[in-house]
MDAnalysis code that builds the backbone (N, CA, C; Angstrom):
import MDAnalysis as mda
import numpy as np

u = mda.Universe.empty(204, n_residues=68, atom_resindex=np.repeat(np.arange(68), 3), trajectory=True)
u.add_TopologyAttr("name", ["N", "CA", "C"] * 68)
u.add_TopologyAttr("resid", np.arange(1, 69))
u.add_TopologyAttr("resname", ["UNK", "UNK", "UNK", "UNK", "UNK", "UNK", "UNK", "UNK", "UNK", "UNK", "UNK", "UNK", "UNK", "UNK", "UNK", "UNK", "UNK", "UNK", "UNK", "UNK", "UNK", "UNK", "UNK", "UNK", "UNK", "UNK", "UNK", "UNK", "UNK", "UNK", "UNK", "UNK", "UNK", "UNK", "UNK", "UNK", "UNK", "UNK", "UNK", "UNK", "UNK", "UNK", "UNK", "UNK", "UNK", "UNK", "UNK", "UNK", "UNK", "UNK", "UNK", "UNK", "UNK", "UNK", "UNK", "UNK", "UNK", "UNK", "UNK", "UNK", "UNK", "UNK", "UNK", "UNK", "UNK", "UNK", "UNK", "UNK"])
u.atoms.positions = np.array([
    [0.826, -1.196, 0.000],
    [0.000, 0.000, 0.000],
    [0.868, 1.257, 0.000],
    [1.499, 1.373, 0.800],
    [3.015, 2.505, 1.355],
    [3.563, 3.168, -0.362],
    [3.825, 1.915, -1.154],
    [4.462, 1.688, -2.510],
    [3.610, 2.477, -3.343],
    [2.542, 1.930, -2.971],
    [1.607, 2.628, -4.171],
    [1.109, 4.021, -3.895],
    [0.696, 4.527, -2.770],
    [0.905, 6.087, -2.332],
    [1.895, 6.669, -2.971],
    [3.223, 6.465, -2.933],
    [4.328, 7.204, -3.250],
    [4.156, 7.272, -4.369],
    [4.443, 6.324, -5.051],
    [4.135, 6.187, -6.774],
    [2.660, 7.337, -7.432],
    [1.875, 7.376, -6.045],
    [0.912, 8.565, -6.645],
    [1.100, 9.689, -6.696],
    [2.176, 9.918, -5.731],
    [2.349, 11.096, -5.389],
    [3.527, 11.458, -6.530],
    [4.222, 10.779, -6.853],
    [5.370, 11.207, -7.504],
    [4.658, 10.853, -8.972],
    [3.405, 10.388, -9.595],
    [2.754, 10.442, -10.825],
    [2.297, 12.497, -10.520],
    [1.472, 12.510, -9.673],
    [0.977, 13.733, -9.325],
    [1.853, 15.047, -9.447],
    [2.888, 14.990, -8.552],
    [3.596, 16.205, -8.299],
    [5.169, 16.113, -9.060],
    [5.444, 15.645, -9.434],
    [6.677, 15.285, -10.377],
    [5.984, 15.543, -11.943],
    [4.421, 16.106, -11.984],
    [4.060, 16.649, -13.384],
    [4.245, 18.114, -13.764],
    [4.172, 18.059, -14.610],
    [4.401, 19.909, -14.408],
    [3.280, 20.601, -14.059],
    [2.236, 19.981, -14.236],
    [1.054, 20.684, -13.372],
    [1.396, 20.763, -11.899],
    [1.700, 19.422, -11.246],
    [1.734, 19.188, -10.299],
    [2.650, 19.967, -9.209],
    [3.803, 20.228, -10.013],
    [5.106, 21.148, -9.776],
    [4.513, 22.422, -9.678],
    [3.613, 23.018, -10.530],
    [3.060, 24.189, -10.334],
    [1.960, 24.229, -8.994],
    [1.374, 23.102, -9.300],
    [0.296, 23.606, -7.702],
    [1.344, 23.292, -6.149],
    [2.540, 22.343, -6.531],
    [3.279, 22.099, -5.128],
    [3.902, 24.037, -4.655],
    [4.063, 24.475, -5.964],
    [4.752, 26.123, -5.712],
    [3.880, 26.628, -5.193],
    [2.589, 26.351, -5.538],
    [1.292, 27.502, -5.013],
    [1.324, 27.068, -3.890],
    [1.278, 25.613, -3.466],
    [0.868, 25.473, -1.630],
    [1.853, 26.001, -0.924],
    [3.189, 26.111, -0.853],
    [4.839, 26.965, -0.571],
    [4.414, 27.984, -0.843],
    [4.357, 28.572, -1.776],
    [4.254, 30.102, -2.064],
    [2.373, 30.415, -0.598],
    [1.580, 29.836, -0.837],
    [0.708, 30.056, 0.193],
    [1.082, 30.221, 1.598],
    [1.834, 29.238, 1.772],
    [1.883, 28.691, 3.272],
    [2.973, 29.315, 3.450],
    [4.292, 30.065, 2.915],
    [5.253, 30.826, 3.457],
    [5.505, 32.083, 3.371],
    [4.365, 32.855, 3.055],
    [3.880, 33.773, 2.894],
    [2.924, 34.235, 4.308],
    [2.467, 33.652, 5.158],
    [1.159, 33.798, 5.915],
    [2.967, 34.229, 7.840],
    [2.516, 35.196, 7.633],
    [2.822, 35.462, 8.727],
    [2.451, 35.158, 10.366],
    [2.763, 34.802, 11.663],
    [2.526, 34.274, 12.475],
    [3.307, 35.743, 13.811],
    [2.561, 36.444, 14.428],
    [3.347, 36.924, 15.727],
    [2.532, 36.884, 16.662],
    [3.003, 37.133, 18.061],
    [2.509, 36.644, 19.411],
    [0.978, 37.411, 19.660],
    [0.596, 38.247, 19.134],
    [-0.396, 39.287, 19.035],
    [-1.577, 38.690, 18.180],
    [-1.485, 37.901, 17.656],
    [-2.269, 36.950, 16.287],
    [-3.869, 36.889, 17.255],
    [-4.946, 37.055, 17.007],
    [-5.745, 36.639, 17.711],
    [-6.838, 35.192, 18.078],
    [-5.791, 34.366, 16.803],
    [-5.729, 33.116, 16.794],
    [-4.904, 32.330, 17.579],
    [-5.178, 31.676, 19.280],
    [-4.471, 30.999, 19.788],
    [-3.829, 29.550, 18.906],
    [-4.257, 29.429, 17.774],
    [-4.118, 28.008, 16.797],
    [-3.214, 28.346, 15.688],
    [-3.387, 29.667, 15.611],
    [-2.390, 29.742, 14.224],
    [-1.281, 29.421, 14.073],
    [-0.333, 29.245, 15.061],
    [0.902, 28.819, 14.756],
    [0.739, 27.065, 14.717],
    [-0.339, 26.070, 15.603],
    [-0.846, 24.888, 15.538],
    [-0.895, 24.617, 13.852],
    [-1.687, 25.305, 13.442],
    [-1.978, 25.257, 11.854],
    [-1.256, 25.191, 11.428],
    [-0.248, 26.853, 11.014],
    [0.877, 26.888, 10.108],
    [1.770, 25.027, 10.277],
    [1.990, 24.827, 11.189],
    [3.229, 23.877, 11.749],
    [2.449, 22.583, 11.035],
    [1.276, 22.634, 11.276],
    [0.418, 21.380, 10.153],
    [0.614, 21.857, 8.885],
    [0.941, 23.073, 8.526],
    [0.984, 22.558, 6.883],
    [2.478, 22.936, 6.160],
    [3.421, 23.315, 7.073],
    [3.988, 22.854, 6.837],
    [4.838, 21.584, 6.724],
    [4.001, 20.310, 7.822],
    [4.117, 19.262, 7.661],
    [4.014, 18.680, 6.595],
    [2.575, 19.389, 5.699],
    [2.090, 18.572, 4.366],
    [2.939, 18.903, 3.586],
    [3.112, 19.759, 3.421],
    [4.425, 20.251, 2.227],
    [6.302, 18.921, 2.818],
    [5.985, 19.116, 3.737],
    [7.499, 18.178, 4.271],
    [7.357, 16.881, 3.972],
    [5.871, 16.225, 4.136],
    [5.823, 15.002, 3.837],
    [5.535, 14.720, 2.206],
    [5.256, 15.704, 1.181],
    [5.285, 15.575, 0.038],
    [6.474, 15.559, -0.830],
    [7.710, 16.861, -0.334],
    [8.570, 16.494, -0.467],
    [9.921, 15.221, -0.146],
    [9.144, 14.664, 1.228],
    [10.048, 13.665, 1.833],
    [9.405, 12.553, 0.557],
    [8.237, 12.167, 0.326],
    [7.748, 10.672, -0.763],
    [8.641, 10.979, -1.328],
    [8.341, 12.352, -2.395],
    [8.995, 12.317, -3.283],
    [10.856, 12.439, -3.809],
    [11.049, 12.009, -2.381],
    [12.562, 12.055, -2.479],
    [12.906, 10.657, -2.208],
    [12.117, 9.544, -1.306],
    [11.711, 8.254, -1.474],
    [12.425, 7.817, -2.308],
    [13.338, 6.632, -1.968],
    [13.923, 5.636, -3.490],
    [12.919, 5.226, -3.823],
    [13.080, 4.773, -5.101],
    [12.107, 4.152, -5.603],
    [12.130, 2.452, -5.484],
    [11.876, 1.738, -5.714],
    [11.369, 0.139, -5.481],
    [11.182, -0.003, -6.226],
    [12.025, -0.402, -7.655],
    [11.965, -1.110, -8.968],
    [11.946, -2.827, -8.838],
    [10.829, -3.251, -9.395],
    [10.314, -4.640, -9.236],
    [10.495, -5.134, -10.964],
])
């Protein structure tokens, strides 16, 4: 299962579409500023979740691959 996720992800974002929307979620998410004054006690909770998603998209896709 593990195998075949990756392989989606790297069909997906290794396209050039895909390359373009991975810039938009980076360009989104490192753009959004965070200071102690925020009136969101969660916002920094959040930010730190998505920059997870972006870390774990780049981590698949750096994944060896498993040639069978």
């Amino acid at each position: 299962m593990h195998e075949e996720i990756v392989n989606a992800y790297r069909r997906v974002f290794n396209s050039p579409d895909g390359k373009r929307i991975l810039q938009d979620f980076e360009r989104i998410i490192f753009q959004i500023r965070i200071d102690a004054n925020d009136p969101n006690p969660d916002a920094a909770l959040y930010q730190a979740a998505q920059f997870a998603f972006i870390r774990r998209i780049h981590n698949l896709l750096k994944e060896p691959q498993n040639d069978r």
